[in-house]
SERO-4910 file (N, C-alpha, C, O; in steps of 0.05 Angstrom, whole numbers):
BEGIN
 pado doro    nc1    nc2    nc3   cac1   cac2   cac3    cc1    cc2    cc3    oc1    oc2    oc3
  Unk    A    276   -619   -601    291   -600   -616    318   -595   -603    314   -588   -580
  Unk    A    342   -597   -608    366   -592   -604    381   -563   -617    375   -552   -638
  Unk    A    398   -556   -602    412   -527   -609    439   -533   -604    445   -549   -586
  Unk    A    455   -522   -618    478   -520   -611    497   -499   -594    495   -474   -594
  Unk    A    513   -513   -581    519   -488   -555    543   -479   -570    555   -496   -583
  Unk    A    553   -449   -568    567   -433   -580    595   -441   -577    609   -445   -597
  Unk    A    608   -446   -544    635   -458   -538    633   -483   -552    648   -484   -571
  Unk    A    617   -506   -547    629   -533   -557    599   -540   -570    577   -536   -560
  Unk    A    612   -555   -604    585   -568   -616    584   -591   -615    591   -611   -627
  Unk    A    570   -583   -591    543   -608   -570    517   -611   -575    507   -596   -559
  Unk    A    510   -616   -580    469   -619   -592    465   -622   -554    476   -637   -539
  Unk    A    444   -600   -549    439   -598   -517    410   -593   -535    406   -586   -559
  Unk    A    389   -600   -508    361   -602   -514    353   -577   -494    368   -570   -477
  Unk    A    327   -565   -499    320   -545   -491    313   -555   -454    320   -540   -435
  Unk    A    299   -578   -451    293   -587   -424    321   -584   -409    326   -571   -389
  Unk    A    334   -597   -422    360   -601   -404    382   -581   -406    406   -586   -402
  Unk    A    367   -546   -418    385   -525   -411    370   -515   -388    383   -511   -367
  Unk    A    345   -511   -390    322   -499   -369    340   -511   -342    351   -497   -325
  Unk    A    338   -535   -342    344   -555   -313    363   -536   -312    362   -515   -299
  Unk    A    387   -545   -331    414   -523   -318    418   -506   -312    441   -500   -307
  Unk    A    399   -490   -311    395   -458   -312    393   -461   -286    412   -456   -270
  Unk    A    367   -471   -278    353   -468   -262    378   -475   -240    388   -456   -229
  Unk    A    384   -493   -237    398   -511   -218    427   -490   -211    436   -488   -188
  Unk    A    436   -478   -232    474   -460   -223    453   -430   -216    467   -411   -212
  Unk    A    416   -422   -212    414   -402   -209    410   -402   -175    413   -384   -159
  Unk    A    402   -429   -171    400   -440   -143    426   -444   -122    429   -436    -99
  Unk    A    442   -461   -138    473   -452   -130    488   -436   -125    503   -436   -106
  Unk    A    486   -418   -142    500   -383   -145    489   -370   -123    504   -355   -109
  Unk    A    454   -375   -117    453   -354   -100    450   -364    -75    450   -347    -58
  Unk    A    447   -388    -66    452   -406    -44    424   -410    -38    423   -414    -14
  Unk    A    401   -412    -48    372   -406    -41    375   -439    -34    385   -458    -46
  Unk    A    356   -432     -1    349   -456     14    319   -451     20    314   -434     37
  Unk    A    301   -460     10    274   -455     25    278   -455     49    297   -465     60
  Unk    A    256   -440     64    258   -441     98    233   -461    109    211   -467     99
  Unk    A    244   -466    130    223   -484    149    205   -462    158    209   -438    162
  Unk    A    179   -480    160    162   -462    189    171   -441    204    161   -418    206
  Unk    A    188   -449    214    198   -448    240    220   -417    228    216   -395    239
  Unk    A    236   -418    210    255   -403    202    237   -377    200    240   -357    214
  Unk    A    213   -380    175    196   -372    164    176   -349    189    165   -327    185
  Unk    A    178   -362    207    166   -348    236    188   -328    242    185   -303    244
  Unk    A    204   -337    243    228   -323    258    241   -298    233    252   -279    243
  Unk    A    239   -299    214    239   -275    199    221   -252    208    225   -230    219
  Unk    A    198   -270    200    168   -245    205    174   -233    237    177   -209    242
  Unk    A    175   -253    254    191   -238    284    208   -215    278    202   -193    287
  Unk    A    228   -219    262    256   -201    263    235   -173    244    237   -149    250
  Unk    A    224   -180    229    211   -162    209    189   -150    214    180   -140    193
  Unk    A    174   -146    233    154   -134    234    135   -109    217    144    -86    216
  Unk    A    110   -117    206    102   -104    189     76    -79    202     70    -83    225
  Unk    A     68    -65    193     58    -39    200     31    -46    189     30    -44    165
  Unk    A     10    -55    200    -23    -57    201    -27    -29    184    -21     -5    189
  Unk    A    -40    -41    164    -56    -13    140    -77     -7    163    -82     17    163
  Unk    A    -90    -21    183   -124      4    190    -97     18    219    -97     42    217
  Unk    A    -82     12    235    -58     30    249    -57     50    226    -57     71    239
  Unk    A    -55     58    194    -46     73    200    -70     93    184    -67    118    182
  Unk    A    -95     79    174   -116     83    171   -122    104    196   -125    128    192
  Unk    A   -123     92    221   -120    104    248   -112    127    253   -127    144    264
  Unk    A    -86    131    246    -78    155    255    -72    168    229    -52    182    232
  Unk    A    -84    171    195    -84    183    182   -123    201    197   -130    225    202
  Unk    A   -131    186    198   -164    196    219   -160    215    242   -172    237    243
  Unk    A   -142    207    260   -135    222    280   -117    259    276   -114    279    290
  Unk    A   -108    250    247    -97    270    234   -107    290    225    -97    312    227
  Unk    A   -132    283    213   -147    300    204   -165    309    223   -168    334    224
  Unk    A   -176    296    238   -184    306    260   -184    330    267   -200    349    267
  Unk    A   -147    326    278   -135    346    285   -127    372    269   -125    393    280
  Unk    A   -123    368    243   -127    394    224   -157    404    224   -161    426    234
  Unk    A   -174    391    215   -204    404    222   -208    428    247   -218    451    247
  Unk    A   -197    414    266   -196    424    289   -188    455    291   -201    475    296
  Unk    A   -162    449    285   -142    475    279   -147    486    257   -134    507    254
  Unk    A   -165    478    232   -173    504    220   -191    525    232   -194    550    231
  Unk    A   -205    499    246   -231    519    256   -226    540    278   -238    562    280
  Unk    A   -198    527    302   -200    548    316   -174    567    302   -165    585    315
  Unk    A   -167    562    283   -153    589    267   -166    609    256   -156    631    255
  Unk    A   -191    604    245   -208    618    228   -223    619    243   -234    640    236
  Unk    A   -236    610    265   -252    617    272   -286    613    265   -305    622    277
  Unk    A   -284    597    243   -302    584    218   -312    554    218   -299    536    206
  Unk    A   -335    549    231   -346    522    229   -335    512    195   -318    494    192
  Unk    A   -344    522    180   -346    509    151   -316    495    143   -309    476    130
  Unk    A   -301    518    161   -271    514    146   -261    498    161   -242    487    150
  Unk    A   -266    491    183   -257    459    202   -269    437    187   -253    420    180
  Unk    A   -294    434    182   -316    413    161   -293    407    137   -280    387    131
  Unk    A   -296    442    125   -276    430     98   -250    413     93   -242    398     75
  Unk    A   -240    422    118   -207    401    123   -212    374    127   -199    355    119
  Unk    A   -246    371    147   -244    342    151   -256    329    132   -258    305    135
  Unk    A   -267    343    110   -277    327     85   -254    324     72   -256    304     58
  Unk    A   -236    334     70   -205    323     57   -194    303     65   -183    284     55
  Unk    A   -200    310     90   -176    283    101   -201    257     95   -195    235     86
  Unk    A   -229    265    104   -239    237     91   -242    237     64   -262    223     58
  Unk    A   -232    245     48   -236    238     16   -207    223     12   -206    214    -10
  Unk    A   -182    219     30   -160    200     39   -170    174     47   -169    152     37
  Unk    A   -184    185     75   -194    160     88   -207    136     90   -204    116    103
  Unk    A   -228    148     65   -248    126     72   -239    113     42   -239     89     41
  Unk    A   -230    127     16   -223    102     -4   -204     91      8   -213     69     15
  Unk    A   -179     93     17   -155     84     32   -163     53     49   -152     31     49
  Unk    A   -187     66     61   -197     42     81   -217     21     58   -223     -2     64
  Unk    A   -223     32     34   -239     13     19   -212     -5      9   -217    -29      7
  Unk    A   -182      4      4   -164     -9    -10   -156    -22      6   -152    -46     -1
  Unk    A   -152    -15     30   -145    -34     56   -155    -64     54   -142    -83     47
  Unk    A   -188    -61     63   -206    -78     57   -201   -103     35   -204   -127     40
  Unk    A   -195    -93     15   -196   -103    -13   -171   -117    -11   -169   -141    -12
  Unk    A   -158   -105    -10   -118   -117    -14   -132   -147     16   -137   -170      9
  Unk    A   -136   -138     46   -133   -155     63   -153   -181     60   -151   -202     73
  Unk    A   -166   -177     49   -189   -193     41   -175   -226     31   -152   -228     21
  Unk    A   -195   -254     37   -183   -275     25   -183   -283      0   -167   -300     -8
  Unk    A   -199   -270    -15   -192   -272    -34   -170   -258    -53   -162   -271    -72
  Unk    A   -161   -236    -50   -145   -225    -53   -111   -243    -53    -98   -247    -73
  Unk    A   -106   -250    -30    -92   -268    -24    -86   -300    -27    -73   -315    -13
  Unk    A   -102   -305    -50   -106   -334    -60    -83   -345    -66    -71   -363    -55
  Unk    A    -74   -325    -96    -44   -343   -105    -32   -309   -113    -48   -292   -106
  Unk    A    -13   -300   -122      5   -280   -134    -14   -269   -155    -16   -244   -152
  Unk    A    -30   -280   -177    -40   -268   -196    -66   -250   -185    -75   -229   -195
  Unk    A    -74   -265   -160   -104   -250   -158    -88   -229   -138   -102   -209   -133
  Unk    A    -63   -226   -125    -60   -216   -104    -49   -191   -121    -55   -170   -109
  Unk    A    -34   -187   -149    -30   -167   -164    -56   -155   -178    -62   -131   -180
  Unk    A    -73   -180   -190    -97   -162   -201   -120   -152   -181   -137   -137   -191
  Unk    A   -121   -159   -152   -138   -147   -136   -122   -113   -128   -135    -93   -123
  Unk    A    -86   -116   -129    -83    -97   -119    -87    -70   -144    -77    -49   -137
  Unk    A    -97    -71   -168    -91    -56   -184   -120    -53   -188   -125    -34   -202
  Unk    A   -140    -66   -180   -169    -62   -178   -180    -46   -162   -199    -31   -166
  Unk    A   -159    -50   -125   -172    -31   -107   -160    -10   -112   -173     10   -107
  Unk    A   -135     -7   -124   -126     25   -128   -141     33   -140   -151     52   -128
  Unk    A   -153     28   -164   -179     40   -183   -194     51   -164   -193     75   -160
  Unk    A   -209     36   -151   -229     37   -128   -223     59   -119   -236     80   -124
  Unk    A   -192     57    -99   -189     81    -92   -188    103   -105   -207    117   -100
  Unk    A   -172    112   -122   -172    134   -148   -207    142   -141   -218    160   -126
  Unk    A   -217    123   -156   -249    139   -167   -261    143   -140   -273    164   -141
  Unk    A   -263    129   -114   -270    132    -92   -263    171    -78   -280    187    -71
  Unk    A   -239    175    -79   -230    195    -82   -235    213   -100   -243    233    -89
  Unk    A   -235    215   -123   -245    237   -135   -270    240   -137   -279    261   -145
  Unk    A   -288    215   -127   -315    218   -134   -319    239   -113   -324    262   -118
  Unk    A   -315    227    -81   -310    257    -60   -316    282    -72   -337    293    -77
  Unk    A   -289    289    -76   -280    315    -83   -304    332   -104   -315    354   -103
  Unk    A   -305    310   -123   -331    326   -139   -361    327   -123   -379    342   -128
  Unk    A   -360    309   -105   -377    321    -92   -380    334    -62   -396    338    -44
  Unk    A   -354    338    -68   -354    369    -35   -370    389    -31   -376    399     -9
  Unk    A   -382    401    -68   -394    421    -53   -423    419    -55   -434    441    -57
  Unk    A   -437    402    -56   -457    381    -49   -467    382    -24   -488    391    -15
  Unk    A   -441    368    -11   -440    355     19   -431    370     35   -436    365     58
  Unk    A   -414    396     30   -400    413     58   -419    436     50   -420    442     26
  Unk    A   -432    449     66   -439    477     73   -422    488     67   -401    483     80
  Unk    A   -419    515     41   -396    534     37   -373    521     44   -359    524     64
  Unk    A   -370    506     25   -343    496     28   -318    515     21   -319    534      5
  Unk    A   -300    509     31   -272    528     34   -246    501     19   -231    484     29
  Unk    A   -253    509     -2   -233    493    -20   -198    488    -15   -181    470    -17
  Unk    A   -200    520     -7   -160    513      4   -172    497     32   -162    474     33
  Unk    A   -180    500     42   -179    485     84   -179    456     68   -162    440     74
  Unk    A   -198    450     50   -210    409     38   -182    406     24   -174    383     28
  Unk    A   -161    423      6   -138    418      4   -129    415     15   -119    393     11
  Unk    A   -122    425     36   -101    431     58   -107    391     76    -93    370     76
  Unk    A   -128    399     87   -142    360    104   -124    350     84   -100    347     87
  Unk    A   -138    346     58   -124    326     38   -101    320     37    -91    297     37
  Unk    A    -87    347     35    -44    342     34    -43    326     68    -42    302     72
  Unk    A    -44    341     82    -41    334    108    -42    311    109    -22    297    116
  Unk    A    -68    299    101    -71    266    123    -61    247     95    -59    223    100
  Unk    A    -55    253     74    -36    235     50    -11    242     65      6    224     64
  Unk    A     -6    259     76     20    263     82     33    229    102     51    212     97
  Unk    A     12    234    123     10    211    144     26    184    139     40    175    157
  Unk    A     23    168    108     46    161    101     69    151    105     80    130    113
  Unk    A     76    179     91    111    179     97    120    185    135    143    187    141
  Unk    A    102    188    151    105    186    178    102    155    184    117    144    200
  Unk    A     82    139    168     84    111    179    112    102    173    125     94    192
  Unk    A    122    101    149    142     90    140    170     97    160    186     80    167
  Unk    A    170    122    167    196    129    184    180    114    212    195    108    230
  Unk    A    159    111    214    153    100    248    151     76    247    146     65    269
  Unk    A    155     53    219    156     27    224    168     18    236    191     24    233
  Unk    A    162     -5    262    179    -12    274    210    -28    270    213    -48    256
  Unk    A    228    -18    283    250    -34    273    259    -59    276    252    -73    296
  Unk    A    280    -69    252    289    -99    256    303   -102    276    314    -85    291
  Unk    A    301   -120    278    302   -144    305    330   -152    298    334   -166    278
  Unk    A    350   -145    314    375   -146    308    388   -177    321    380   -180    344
  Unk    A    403   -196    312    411   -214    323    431   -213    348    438   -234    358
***
């Protein structure tokens, strides 16, 4: 099938616009695949932040709120309740972890987008399943303290992101 190009009537075939495309989009932007070797030396300069690091200290976080509700209040239940928050973060977080790091996951681009939109599900319902069942599982639970864990150790986060390590300057 042939088309005609708008500046000059040329009969150009659809194969041999694609190629051209393709070829001044490679030019324009100077794209050189990298070697091994280049390919190493990015990831060097770039260093990435381990999801169970921050799994880690989203745990250690809560911990530590648990802690400090209880000796604020004075209240076993209301230290429990903070740390049932922060694990209704933790442990789907650590199921998505899992799931995203997994080999299968990482096969080609398609499974690596549709696994990541599977474990978020996971997570989501993992998480609310929790929550609906807090007061089940916590003795007199104290709903603001299981809020409070919850904001807290989601907070954890935006602390990884400002503590990622920095690039590797030439």
């Amino acid at each position: 099938m042939q088309k005609m190009t708008p500046s000059a009537a040329i009969p150009v075939t659809r194969a041999a616009t694609r190629k051209v495309d393709v070829e001044d989009d490679v030019r324009d932007e100077g794209f050189k695949p990298l070697t091994r070797e280049e390919a190493q030396k990015l990831r060097d300069a770039n260093p990435s932040v381990s999801p169970w690091e921050i799994l880690l200290v989203q745990l250690l976080v809560g911990v530590l709120v648990a802690c400090a509700a209880w000796a604020l209040t004075g209240r076993l239940n209301v230290g429990w309740s903070a740390f049932y928050g922060a694990l209704a973060v933790v442990i789907p977080a650590a199921l998505f972890a899992r799931g995203l790091t997994s080999k299968l996951s990482s096969m080609n681009a398609g499974a690596a987008v549709f696994g990541f939109f599977l474990w978020e599900a996971v997570k989501i319902a993992a998480s609310v399943g929790m929550l609906f069942a807090a007061p089940q599982l916590v003795a007199e639970l104290d709903w603001l303290a299981m809020l409070i864990g919850l904001m807290v150790t989601l907070n954890v986060y935006w602390v990884a992101l400002l503590m990622r390590p920095k690039r590797k300057r030439k």
